[in-house]
C-alpha positions in Angstrom: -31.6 -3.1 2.3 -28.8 -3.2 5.3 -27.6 0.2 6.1 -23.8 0.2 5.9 -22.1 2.6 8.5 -19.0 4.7 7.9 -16.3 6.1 10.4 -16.6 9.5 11.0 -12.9 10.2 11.0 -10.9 9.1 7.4 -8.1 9.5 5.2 -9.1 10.1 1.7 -11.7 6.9 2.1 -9.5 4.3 2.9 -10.3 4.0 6.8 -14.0 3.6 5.8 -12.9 1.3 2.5 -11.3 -0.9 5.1 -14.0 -0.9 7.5 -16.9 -2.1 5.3 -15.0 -4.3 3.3 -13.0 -6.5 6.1 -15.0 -7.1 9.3 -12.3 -8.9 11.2 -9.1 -6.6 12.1 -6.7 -8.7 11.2 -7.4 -8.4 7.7 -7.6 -4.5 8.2 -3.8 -4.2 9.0 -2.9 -6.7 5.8 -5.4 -4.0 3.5 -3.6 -1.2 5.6 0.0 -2.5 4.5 -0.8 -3.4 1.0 -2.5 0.2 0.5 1.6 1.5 1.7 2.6 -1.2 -1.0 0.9 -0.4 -3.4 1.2 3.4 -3.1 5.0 3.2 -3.2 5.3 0.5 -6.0 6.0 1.6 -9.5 2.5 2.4 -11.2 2.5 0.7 -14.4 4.9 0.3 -17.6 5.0 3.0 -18.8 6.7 4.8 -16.0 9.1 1.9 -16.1 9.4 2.8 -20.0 9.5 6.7 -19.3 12.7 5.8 -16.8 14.5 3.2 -19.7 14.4 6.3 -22.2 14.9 9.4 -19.7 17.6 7.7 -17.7 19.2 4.7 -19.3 19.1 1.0 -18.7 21.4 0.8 -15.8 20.0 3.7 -13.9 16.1 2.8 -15.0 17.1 -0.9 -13.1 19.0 1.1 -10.0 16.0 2.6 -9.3 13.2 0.0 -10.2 14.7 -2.7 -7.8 15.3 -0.2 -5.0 11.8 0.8 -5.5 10.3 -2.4 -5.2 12.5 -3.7 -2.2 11.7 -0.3 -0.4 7.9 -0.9 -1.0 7.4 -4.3 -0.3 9.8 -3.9 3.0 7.7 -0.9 4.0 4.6 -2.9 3.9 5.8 -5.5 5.1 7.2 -2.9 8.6 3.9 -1.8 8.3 2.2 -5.0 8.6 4.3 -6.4 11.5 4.4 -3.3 13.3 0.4 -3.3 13.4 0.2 -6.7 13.8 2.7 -6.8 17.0 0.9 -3.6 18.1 -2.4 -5.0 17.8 -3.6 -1.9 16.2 -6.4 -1.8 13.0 -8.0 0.7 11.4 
């Protein structure tokens, strides 16, 4: 059985997640800036449903679309910013 080898230095996991899973870096920085995606995106429906009741319809939709477009922009930053950098993780 092939003995997998993990970064000493990580952030919660991820670094070492990254690592096994995606041998080539360029992958790395797409995982890197979906993991930013991901974390700032809306969780599920419910939270969606929580802000419809708590806050109304036009305020729940305010802040769903500037969540998403700030998410997906930030990943996508992310992503170019690696990319041009020629950083991975």
């Amino acid at each position: 059985m092939p003995t997998i080898k993990v970064p000493k230095k990580e952030a919660a996991g991820m670094l070492s997640l990254v690592a096994i899973l995606t041998p080539n870096p360029k992958y790395r920085t797409t995982i890197s800036g979906a993991a930013v995606t991901l974390t700032l995106f809306i969780p599920c429906v419910a939270q969606l449903q929580f802000m419809f009741k708590e806050r109304g319809a036009k305020n729940a939709i305010a802040i769903a679309t500037f969540v998403v477009f700030f998410a997906f922009s930030l990943g996508y930053l992310l992503n170019q910013l690696l990319t041009i950098m020629e950083l991975s993780f």
